[in-house]
C-alpha positions as CSV (number, residue, x, y, z in Angstrom):
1,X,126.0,102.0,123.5
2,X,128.2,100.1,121.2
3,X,129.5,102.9,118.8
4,X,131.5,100.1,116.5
5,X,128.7,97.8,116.4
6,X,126.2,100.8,115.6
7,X,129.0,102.6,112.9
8,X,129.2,98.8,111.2
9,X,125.6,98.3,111.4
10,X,124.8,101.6,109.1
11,X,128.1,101.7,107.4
12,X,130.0,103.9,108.8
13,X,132.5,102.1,110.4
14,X,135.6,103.0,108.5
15,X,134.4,107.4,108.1
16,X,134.0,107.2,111.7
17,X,137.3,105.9,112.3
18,X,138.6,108.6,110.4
19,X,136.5,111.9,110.9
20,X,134.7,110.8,114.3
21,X,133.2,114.2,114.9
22,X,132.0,115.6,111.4
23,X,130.4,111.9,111.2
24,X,129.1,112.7,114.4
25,X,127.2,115.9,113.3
26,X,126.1,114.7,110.5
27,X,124.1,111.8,111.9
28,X,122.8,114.1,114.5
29,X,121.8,116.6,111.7
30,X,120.1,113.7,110.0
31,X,118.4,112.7,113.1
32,X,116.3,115.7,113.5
33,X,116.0,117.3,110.4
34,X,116.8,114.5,108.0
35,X,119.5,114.6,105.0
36,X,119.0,115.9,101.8
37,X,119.1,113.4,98.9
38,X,122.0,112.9,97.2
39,X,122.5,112.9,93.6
40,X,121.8,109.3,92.2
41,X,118.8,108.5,94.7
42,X,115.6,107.5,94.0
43,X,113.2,111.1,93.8
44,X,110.5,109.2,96.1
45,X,113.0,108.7,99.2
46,X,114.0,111.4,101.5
47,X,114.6,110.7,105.3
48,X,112.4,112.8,107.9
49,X,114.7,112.4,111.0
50,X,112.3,113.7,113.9
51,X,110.3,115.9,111.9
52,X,108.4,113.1,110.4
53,X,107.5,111.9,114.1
54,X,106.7,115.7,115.1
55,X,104.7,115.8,112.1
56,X,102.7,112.5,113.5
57,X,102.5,114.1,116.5
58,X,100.8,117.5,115.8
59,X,98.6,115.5,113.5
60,X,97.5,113.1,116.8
61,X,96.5,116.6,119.2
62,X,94.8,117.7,115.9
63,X,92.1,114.5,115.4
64,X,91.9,114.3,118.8
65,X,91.1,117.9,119.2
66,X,88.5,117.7,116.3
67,X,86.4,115.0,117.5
68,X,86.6,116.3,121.0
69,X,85.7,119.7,120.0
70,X,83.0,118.2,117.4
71,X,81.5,115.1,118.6
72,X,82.4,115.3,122.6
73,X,82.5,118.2,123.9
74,X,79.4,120.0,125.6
75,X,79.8,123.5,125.2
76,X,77.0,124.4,127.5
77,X,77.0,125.8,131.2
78,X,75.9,123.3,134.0
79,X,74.7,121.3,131.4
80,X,71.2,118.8,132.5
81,X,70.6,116.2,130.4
82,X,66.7,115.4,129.3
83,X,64.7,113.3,126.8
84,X,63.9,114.6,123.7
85,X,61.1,114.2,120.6
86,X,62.9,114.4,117.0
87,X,60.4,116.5,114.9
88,X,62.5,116.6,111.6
89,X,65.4,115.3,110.3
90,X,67.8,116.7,107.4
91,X,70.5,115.5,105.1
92,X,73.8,117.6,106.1
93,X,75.7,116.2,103.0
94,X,78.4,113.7,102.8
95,X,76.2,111.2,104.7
96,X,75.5,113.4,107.5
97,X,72.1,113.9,109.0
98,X,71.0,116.6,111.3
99,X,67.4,116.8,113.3
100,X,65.4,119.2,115.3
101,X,64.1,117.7,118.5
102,X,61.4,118.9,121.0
103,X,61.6,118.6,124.8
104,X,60.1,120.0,127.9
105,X,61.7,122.4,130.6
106,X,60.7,124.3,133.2
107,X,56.8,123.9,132.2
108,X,57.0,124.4,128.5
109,X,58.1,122.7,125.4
110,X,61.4,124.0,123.4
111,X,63.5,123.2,120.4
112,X,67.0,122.1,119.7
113,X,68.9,121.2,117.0
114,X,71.9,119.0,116.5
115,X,75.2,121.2,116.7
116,X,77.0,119.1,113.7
117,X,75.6,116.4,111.1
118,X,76.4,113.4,111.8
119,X,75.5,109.1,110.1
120,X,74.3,107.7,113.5
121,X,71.5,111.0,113.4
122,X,70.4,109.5,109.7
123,X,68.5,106.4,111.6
124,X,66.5,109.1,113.2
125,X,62.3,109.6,112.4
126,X,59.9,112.3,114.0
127,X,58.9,110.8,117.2
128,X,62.2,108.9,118.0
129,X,64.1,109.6,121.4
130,X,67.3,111.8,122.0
131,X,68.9,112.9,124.5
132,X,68.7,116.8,124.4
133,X,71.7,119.2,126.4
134,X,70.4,122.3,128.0
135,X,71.0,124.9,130.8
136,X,69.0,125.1,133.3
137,X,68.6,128.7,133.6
138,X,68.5,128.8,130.0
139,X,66.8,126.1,127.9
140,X,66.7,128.1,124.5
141,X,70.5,127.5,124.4
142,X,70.0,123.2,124.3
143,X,71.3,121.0,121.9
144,X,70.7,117.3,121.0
145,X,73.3,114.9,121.7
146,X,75.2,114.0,118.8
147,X,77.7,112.1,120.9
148,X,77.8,108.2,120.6
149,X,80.1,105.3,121.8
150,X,81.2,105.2,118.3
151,X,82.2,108.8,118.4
152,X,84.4,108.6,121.9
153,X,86.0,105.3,120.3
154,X,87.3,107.6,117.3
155,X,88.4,110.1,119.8
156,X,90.4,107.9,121.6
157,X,91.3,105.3,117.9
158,X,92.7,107.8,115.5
159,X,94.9,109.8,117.9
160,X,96.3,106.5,119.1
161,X,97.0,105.7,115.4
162,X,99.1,108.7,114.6
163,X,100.6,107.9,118.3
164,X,102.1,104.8,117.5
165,X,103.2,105.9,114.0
166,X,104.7,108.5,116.0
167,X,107.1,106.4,118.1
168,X,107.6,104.2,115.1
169,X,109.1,106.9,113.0
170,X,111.2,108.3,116.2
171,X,113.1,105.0,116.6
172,X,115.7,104.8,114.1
173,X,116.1,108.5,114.3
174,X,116.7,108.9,118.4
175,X,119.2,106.2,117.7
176,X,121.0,108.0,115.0
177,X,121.4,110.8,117.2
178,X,122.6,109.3,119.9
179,X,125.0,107.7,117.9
180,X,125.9,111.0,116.8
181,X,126.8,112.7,120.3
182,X,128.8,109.6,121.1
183,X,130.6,110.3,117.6
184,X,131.4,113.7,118.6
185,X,132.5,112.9,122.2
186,X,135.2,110.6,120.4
187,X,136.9,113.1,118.9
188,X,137.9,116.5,118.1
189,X,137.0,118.3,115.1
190,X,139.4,118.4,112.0
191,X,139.9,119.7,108.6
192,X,136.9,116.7,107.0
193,X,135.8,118.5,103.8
194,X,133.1,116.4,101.9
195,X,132.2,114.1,104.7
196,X,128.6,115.0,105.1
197,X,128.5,113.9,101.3
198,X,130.2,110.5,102.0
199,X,127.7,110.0,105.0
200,X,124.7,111.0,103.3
201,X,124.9,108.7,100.5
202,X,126.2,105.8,102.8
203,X,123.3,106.5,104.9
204,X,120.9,106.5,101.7
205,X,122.4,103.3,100.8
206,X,122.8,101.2,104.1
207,X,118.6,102.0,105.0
208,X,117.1,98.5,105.3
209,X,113.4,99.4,105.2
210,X,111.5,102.4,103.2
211,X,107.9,103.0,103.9
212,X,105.9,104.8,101.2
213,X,109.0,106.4,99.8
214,X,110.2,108.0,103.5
215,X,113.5,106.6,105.3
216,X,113.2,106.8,109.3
């Protein structure tokens, strides 16, 4: 890593030369937790270091874990798949439909209903086909299908989404803090008050890009 090309780049070239160390720990503080802003800059921008990415992250396990949990998963034991009979359908709210289906199993006819409401069930009318979940050695526990192409696609999409913002928001920061442990390989600590101020607002001012108010 090229520590003078990467001090010039943000800024820092001539506080490094002098304080290599507390300029050190102050980028690596900044990388991970971000710095607070300084007096004089704007209200909107604060930097999120790696907590922005972690905060991407944990949102990515969440959708995913939803629409798995909601739209994917079968939560039935040795589940067998059958053809169903919709008898009624009924508005869930917020453009959500739900339907109660007929089907036959082990020599007589049962009911399920749809476990969540969903917009692809609102096309439904008594009489048209689903696919019904049950187990076998107990068909009064079935469910109809809610699950769609459309619905694994969104399990797979919107993770991805918060994925990639991920990485993008871990970029400048991992680079910081490498920077950072170079820094304080450089040198030994000294007697630096009011360096963590002079970083900070060299770091506030030296940020090329802003997106929606937060500096990675």
């Amino acid at each position: 890593m090229d520590v003078q090309r990467s001090c010039r780049r943000l800024g820092l070239e001539e506080v490094a030369g002098r304080y290599p160390y507390e300029t050190g720990e102050v980028l690596v503080r900044d990388a991970v937790f971000g710095l607070p802003r300084p007096p004089g800059a704007a209200r909107r921008q604060r930097r999120s270091g790696l907590w922005g990415t972690a905060a991407f992250l944990v949102a990515a396990i969440a959708t995913g874990l939803a629409f798995w949990l909601l739209f994917v998963r079968v939560p039935i034991d040795n589940p067998v798949r059958t053809q169903g009979s919709v008898e009624s359908v009924a508005s869930g709210g917020r453009g959500g439909c739900s339907v109660v289906a007929t089907f036959t199993a082990a020599g007589r006819q049962w009911s399920a209903g749809s476990r969540v409401s969903t917009s692809a069930l609102c096309s439904r009318s008594p009489g048209s086909p689903v696919t019904v979940i049950y187990n076998r050695a107990n068909p009064a526990s079935a469910e109809v299908d809610t699950g769609s192409p459309w619905t694994i696609v969104l399990t797979i999409a919107v993770p991805m989404v918060f994925l990639i913002l991920a990485v993008a928001f871990a970029v400048r920061p991992l680079g910081r803090l490498r920077l950072g442990r170079e820094l304080m390989r450089s040198g030994p600590p000294t007697s630096a008050p009011g360096v963590e101020a002079e970083v900070t607002e060299i770091l506030y001012r030296s940020t090329p890009r802003r997106r929606g108010g937060i500096v990675t």
